[in-house]
Backbone bond lengths (Angstrom), bond angles and torsions (degrees), N, CA, C in turn:
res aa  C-N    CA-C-N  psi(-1)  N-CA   C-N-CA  omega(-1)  CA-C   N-CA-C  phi
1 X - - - 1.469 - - 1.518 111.13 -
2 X 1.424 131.80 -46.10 0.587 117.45 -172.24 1.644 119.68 -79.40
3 X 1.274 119.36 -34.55 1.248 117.24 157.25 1.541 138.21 -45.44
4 X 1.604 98.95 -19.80 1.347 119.35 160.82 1.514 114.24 -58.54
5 X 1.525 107.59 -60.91 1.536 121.08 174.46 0.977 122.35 -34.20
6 X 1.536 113.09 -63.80 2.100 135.77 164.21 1.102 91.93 -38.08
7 X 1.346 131.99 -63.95 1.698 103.01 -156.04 1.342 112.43 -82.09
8 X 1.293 130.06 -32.44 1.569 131.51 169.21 1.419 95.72 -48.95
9 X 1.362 137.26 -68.94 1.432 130.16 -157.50 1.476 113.41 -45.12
10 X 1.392 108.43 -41.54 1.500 136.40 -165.84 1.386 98.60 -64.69
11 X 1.730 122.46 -62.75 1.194 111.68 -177.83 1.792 119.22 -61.83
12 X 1.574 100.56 -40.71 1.494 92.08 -176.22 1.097 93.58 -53.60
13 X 1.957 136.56 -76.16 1.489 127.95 -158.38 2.094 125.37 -28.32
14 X 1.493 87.20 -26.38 1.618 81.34 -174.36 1.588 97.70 -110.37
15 X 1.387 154.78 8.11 1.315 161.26 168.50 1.611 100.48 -84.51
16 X 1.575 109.25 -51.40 1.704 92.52 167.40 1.719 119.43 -92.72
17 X 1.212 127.47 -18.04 1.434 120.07 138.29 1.444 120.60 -2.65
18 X 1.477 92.40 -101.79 1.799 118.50 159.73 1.488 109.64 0.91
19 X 1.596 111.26 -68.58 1.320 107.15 -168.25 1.483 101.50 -89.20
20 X 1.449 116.65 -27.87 2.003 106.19 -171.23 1.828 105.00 -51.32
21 X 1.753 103.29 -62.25 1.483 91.48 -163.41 1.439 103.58 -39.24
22 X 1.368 115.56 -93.76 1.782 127.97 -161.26 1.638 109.53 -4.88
23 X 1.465 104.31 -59.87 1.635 117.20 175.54 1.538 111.35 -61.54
24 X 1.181 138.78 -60.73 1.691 153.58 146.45 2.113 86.06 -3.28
25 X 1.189 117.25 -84.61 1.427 145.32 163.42 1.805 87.74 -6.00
26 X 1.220 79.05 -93.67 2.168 111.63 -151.23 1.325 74.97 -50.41
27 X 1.601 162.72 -77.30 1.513 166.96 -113.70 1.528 92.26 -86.78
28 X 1.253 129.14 -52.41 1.595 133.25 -140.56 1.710 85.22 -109.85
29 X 1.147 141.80 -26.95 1.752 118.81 -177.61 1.275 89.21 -132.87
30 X 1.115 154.62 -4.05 1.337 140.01 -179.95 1.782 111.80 -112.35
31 X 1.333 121.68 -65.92 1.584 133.31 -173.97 1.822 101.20 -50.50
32 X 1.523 89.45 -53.33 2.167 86.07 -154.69 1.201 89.47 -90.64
33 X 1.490 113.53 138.40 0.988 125.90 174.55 1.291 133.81 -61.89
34 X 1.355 112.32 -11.88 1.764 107.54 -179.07 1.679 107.99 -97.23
35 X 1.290 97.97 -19.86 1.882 112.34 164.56 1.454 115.89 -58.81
36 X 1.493 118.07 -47.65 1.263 131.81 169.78 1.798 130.34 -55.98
37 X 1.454 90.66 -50.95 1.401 101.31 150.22 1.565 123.75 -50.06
38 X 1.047 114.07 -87.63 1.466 118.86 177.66 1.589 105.54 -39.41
39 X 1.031 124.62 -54.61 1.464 112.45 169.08 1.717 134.46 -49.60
40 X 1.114 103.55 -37.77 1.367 113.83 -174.37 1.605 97.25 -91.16
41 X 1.133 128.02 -54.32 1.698 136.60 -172.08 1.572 111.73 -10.82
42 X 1.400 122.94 -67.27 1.376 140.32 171.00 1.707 115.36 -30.50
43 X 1.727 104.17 -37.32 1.904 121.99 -178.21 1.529 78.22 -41.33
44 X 0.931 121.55 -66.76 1.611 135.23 -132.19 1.372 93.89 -60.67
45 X 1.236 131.63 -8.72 1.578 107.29 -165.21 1.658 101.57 -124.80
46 X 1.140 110.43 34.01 1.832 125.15 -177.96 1.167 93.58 -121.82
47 X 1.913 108.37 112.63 1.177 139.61 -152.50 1.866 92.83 -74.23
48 X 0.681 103.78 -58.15 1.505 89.44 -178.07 1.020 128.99 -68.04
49 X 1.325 128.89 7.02 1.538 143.72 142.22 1.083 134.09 -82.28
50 X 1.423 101.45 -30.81 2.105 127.75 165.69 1.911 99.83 -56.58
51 X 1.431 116.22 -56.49 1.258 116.23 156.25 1.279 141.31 -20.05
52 X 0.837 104.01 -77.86 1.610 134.73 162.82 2.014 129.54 -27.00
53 X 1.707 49.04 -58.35 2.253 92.66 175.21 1.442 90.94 -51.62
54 X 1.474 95.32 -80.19 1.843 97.73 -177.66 1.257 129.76 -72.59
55 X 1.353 136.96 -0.37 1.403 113.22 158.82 1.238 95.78 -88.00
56 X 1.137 147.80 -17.44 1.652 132.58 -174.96 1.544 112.59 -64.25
57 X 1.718 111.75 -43.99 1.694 132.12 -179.53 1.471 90.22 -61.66
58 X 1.019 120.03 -75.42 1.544 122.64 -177.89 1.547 123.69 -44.58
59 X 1.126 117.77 -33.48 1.805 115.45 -176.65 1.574 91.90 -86.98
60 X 1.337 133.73 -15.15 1.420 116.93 -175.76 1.147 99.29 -76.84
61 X 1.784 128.97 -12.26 1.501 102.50 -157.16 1.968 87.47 -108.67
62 X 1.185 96.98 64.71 1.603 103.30 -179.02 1.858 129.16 -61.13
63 X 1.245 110.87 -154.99 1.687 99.90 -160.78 1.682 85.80 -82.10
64 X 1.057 144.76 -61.64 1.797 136.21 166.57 1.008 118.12 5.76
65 X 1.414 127.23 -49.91 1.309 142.46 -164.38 1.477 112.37 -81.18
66 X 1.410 113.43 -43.93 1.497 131.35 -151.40 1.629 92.60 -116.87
67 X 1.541 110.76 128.32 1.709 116.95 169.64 1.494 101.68 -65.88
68 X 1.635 92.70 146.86 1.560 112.92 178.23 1.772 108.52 -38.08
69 X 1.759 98.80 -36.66 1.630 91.68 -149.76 1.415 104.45 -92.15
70 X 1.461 120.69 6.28 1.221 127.10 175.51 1.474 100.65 -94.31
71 X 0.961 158.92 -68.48 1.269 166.15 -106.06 1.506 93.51 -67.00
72 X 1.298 130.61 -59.40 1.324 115.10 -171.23 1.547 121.27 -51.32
73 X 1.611 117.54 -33.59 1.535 122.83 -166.92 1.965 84.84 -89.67
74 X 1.120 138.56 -29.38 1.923 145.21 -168.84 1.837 89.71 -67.05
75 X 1.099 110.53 -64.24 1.688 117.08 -159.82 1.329 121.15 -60.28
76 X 1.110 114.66 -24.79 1.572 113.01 178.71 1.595 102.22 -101.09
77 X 1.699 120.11 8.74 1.373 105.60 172.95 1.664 115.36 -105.51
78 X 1.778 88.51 -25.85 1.289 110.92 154.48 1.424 116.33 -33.34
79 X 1.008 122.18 -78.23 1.181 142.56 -150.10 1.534 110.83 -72.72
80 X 1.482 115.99 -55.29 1.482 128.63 155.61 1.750 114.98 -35.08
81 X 1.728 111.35 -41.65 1.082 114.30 -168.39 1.989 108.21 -75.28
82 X 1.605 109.18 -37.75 1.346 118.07 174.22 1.723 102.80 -68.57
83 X 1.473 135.10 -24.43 1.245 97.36 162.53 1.631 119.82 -100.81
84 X 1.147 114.47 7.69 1.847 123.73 169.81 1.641 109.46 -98.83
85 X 0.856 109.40 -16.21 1.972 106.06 179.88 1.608 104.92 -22.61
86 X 1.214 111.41 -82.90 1.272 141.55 -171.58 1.639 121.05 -31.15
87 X 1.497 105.01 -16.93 1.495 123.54 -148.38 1.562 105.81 -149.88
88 X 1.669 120.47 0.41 1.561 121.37 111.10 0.522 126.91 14.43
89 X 1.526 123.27 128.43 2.010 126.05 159.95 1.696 95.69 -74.95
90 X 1.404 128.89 -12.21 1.240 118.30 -151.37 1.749 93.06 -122.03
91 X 0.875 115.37 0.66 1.618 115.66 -157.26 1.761 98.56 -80.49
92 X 1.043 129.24 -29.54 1.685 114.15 -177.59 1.061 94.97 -83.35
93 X 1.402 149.09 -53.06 1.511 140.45 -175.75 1.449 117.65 -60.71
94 X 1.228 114.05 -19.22 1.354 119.30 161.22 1.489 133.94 -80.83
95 X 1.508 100.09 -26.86 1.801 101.26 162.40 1.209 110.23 -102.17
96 X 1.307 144.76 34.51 1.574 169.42 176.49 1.489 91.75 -104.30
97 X 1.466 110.94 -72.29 1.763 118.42 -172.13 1.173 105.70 -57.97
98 X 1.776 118.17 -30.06 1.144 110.52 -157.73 1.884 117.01 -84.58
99 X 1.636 88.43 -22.78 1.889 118.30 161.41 1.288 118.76 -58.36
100 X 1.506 105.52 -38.42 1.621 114.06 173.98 1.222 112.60 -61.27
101 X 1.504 116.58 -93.18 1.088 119.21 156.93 1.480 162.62 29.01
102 X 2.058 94.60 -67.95 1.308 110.05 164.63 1.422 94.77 -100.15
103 X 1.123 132.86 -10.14 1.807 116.77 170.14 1.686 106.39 -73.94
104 X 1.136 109.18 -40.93 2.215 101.52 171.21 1.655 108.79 -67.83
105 X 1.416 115.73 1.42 1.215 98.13 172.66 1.272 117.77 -119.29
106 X 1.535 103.17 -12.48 1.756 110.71 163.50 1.806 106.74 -99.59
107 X 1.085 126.26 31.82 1.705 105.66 161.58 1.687 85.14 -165.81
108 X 1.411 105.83 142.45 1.610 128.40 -148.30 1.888 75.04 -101.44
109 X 1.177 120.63 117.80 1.765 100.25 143.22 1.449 136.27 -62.72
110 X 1.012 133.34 116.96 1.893 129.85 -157.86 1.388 114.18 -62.93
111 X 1.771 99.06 -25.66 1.588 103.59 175.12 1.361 127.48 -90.24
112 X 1.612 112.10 15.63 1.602 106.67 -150.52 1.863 82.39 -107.80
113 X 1.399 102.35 -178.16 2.004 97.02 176.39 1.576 88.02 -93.53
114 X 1.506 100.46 170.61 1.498 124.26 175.58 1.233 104.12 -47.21
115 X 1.748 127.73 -63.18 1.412 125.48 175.52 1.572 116.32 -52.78
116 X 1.223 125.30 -7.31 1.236 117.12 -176.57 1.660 107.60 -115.91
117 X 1.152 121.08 7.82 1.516 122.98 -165.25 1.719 107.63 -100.26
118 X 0.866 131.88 142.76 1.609 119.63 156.45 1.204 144.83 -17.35
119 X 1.252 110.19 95.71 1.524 120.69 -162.73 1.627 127.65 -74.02
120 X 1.296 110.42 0.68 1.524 126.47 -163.45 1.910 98.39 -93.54
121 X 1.362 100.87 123.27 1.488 100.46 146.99 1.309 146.67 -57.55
122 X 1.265 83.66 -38.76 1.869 96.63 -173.73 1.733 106.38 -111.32
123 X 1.141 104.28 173.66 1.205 108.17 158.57 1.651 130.92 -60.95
124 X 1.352 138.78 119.80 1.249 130.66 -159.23 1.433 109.88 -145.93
125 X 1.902 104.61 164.87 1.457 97.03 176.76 1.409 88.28 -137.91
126 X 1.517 121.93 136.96 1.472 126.37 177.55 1.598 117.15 -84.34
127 X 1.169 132.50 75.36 1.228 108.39 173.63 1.962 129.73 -70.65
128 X 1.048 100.31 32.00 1.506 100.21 173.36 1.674 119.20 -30.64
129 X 1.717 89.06 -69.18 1.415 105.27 -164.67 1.474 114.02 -58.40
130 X 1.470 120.35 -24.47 1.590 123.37 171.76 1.979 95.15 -73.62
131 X 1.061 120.46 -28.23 1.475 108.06 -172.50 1.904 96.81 -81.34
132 X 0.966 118.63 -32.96 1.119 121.41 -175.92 1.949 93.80 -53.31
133 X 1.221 97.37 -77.42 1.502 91.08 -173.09 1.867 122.78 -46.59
134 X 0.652 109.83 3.91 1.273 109.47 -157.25 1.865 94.94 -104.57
135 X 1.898 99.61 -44.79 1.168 98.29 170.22 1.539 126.20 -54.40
136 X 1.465 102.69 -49.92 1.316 117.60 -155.34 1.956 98.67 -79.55
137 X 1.213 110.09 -3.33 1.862 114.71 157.44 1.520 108.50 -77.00
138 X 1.204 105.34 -25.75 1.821 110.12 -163.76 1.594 95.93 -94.56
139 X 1.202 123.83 -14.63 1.749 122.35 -173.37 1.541 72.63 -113.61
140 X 0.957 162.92 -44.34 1.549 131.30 -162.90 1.470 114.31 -81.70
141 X 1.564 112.45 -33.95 1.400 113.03 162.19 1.987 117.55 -58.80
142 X 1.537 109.07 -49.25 1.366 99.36 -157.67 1.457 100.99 -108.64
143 X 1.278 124.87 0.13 1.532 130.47 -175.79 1.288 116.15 59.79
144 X 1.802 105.86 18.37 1.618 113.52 161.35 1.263 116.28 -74.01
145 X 1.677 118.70 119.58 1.680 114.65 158.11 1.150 119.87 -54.58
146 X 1.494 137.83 77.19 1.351 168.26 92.05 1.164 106.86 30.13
147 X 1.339 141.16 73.96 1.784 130.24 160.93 1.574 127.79 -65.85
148 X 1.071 111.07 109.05 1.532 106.35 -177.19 1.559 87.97 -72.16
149 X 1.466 116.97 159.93 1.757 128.57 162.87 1.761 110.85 -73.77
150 X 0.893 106.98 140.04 1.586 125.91 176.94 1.729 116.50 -50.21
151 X 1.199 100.35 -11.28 1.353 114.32 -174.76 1.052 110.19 173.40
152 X 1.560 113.97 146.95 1.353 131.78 -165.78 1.620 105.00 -139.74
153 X 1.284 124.72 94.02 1.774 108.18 -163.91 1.383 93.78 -104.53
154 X 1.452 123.02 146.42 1.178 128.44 154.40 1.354 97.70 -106.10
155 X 1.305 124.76 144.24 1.627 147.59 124.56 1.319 145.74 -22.23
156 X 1.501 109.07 76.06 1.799 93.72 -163.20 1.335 100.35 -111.85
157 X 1.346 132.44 -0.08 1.395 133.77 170.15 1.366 118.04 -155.80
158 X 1.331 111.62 -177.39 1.593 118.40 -137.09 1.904 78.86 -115.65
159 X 1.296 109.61 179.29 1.931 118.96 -171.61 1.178 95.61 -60.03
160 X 1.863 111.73 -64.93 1.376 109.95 -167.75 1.249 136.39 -41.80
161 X 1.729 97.04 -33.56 1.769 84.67 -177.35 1.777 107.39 -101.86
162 X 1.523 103.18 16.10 1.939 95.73 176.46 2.113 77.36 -91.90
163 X 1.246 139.79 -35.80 1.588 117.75 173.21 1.264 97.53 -64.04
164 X 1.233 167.34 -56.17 1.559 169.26 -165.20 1.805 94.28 -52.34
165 X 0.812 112.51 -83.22 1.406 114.03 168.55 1.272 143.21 -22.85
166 X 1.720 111.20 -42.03 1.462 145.51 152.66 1.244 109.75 -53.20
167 X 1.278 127.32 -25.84 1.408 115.32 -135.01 2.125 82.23 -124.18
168 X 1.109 111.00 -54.92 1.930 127.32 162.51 1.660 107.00 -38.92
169 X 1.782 111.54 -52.50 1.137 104.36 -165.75 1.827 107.38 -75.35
170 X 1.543 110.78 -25.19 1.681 108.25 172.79 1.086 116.78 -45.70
171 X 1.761 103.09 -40.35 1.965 113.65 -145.37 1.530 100.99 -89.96
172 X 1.727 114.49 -26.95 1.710 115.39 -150.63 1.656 95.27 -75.66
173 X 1.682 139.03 -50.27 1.098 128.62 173.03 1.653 118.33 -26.96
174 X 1.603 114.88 -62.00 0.828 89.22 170.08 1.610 153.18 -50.72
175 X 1.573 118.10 -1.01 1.005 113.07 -170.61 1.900 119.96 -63.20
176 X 1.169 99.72 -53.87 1.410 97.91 143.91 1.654 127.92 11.52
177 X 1.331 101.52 -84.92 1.351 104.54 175.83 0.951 132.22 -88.58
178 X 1.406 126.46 20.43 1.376 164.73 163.77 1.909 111.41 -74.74
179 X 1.516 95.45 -72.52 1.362 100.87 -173.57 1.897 105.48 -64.28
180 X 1.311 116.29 -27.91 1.337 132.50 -168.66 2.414 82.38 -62.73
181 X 1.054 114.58 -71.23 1.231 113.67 -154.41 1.674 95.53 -77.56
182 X 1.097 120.69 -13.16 1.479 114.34 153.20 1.464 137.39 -43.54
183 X 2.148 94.62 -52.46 1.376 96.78 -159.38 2.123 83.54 -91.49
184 X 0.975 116.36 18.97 1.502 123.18 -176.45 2.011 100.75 -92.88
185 X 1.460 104.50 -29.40 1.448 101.07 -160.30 1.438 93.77 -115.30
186 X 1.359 114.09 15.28 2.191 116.05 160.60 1.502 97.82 -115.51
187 X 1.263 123.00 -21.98 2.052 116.90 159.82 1.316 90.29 -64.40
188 X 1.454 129.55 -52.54 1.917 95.14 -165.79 1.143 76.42 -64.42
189 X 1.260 132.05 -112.56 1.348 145.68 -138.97 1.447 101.44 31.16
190 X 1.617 104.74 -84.10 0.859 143.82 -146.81 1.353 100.08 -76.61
191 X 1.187 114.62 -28.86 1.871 115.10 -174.61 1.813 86.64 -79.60
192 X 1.371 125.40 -50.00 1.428 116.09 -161.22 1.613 100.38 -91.82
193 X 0.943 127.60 49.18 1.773 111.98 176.86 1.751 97.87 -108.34
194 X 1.201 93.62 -177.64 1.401 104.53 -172.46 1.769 94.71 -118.85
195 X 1.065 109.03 -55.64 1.523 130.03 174.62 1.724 108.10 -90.10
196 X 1.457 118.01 74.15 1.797 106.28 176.09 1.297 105.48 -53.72
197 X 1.846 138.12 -40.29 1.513 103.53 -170.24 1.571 115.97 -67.36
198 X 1.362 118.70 -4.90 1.383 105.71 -171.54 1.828 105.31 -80.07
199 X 1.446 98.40 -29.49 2.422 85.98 165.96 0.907 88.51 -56.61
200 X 1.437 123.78 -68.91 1.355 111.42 -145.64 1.643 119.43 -51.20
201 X 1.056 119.47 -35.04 1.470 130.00 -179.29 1.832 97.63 -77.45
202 X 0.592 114.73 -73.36 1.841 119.21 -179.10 1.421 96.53 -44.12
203 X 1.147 151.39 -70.24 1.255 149.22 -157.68 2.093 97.50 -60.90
204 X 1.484 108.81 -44.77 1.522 105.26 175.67 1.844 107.60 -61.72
205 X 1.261 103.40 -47.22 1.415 83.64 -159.33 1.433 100.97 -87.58
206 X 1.445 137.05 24.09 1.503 130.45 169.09 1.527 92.27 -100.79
207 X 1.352 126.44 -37.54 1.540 119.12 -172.83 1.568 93.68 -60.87
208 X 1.676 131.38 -63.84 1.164 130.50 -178.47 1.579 131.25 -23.43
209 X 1.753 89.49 -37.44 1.302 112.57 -178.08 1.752 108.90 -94.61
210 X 0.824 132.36 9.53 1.557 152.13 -169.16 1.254 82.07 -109.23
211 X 0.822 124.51 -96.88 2.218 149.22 -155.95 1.404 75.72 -17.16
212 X 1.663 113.79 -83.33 1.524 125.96 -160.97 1.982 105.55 -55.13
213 X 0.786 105.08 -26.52 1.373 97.16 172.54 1.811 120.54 -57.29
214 X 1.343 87.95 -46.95 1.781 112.79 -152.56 1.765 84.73 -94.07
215 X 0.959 133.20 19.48 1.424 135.84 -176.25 1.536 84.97 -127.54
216 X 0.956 137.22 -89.54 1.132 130.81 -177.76 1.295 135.48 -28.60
217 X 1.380 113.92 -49.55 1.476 131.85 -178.46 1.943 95.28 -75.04
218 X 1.532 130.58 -31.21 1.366 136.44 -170.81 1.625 90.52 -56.08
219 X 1.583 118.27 -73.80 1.289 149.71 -160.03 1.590 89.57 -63.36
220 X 1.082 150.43 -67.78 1.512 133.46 177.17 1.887 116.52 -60.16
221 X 1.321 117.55 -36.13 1.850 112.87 159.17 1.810 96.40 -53.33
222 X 1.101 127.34 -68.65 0.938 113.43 -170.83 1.637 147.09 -50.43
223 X 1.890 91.94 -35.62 1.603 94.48 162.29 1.062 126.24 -65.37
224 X 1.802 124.92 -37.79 1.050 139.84 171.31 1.565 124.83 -56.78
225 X 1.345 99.08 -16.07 2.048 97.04 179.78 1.389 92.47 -108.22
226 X 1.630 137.10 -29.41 1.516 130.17 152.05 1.479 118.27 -43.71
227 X 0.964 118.91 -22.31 1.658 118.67 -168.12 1.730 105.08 -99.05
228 X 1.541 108.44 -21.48 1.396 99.06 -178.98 1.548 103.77 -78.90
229 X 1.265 109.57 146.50 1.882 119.95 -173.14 1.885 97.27 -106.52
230 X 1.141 112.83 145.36 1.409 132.55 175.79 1.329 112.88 -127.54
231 X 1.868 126.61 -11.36 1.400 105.46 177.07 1.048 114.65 73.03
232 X 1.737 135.91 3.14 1.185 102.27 176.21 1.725 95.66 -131.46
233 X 1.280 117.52 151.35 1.748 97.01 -162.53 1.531 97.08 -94.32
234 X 1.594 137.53 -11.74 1.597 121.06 151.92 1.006 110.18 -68.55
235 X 1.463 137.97 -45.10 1.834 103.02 167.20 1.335 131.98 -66.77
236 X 1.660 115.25 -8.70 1.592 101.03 -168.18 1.493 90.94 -88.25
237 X 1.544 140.06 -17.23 1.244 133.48 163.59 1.108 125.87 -69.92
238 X 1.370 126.07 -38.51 1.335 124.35 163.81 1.752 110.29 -57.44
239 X 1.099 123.36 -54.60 1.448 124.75 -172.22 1.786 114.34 -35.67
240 X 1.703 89.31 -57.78 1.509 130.22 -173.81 1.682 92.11 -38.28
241 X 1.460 118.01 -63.20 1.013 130.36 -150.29 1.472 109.11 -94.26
242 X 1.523 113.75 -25.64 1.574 106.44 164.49 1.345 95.51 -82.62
243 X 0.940 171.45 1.37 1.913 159.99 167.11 1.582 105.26 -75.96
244 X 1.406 113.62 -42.52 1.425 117.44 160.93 0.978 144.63 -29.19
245 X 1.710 83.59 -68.17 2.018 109.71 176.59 1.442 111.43 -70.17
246 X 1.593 105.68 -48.52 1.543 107.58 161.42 1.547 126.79 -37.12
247 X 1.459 110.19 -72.09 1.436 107.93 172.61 1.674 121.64 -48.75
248 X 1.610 129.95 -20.09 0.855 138.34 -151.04 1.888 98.40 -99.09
249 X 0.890 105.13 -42.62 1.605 126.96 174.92 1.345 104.37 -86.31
250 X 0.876 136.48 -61.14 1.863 118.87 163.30 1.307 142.37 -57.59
251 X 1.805 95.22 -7.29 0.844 91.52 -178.74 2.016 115.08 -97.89
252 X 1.812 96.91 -20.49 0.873 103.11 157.13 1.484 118.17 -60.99
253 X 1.067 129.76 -17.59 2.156 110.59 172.60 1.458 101.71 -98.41
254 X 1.287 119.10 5.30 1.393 120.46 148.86 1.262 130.67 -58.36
255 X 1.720 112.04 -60.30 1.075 136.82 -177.75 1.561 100.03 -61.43
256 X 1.392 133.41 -61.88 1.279 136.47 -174.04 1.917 98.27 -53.37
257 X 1.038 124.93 -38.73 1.761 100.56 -177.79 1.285 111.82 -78.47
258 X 1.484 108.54 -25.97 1.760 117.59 -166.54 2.173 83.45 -56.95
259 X 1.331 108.36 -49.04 1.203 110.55 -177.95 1.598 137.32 -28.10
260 X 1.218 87.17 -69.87 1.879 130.14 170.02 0.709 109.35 -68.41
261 X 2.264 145.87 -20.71 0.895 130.33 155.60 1.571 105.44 -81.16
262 X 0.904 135.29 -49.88 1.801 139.72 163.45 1.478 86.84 -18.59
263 X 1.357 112.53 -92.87 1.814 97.99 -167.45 0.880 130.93 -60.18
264 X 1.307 140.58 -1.61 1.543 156.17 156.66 1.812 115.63 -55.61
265 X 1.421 92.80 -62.32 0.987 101.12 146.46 1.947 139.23 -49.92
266 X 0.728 80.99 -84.30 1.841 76.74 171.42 1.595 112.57 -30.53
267 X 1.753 107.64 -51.95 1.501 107.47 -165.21 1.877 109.02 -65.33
268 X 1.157 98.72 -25.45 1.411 109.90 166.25 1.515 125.38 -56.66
269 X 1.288 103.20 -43.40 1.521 107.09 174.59 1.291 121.81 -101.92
270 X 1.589 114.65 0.71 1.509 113.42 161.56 1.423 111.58 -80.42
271 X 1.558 104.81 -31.42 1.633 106.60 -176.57 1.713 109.03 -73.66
272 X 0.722 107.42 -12.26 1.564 123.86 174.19 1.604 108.10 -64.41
273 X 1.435 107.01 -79.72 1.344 122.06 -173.77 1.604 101.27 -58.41
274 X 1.539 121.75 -64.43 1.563 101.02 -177.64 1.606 109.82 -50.57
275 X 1.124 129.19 -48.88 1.124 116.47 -171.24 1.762 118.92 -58.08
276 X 1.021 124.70 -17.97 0.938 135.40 148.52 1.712 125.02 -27.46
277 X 0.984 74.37 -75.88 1.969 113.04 -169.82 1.631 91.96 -42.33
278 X 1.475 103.36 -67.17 1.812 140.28 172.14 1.808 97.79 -19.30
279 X 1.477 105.87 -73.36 1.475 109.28 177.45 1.337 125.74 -72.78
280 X 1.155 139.42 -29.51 1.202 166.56 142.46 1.715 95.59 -25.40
């Protein structure tokens, strides 16, 4: 019986595993916003996205904006400004705001009212705050009151996956209390075994077998959100480049269990063999 117990504990401990990390993951660089930031922040400095960045800030502040009779002294500051954006005294605090920003408009808070929650359908990225700067170079050069627009959304996904998203960002907090009743159901294990190196060994080679799971399943989310098209070439670079960083960072807490099950393993089968020796 009780060996019965050990192995039930064992499987539940690594079945909610399975799902804690990924969510643990999606909660800590994706859901909270200051995780998201810091995660994404770095996009900003991949020149062919810095590009991008700025002719997009710059074409919003189009001829509408600017009187006919200015345009000749506006355009060449314009233009100076789309290849200097990047290199700003103001430019990292501005794609910081600009991280903020489109994160209150891609994840709803559950506690806030409807009028106060995220108003975006789709998936989006606001570049306001880069248009802001861009203006406020063009009013410091020409002493034109210069309005940047209140918002600037780019498009990086379709309805379904801003509800897909809604629906990940509810579930991923919980992971948390997931891994908590995990590492609760490898103490039984381990409290009810008859043989402790065998958790210990079973618990390594299911994490082993996790790692390769959660590597696999990373690399197919990822082809699949590469393959969706948005039409717009600052989101298909931004996307490009968060799937990267993503895979690159998950894959590192990949690598760390593939680890910890490796020594889990081993300690399992050293405790084995000395114990051996011990009775012997």
């Amino acid at each position: 019986m009780r060996t019965f117990v050990s192995a039930v504990a064992v499987l539940i401990g690594l079945v909610l595993t399975a799902v804690a990390v990924p969510a643990m993951w999606v909660d800590r660089n994706i859901v909270q916003q200051d995780g998201f930031v810091a995660f994404t922040a770095p996009l900003g400095k991949d020149p062919v996205f810095q590009e991008r960045l700025a002719a997009a800030a710059v074409g919003s502040l189009g001829a509408e904006r600017i009187p006919a009779a200015l345009s000749g002294l506006v355009t060449p500051i314009l233009e100076s400004a789309a290849r200097s954006l990047t290199s700003m005294p103001g430019y990292p605090e501005a794609w910081t705001e600009t991280l903020r920003k489109s994160h209150q408009l891609n994840f709803t808070d559950p506690s806030a009212p409807p009028a106060e929650a995220g108003t975006a359908t789709s998936l989006t990225l606001d570049l306001a705050p880069l248009v802001g700067l861009v203006a406020k170079q063009v009013a410091d050069a020409t002493t034109l009151p210069l309005e940047a627009p209140e918002q600037l959304l780019i498009t990086i996904g379709q309805p379904e996956h801003r509800q897909l998203l809604d629906r990940v960002s509810a579930f991923a907090p919980m992971g948390y209390a997931l891994a908590v009743v995990a590492l609760i159901a490898f103490a039984l294990a381990f409290v009810a075994a008859r043989r402790r190196w065998t958790v210990l060994a079973g618990i390594g080679l299911g994490v082993l077998v996790l790692a390769g799971a959660w590597k696999l399943a990373a690399d197919a989310v990822g082809a699949a959100v590469t393959a969706t098209g948005s039409g717009n070439a600052v989101a298909e670079i931004f996307k490009s480049e968060f799937v990267a960083a993503a895979s690159s960072s998950f894959g590192q807490w990949t690598l760390a269990a593939a680890v910890a099950g490796g020594v889990l393993l081993a300690a399992g089968l050293v405790v084995r063999v000395v114990g051996g020796r011990s009775r012997a």
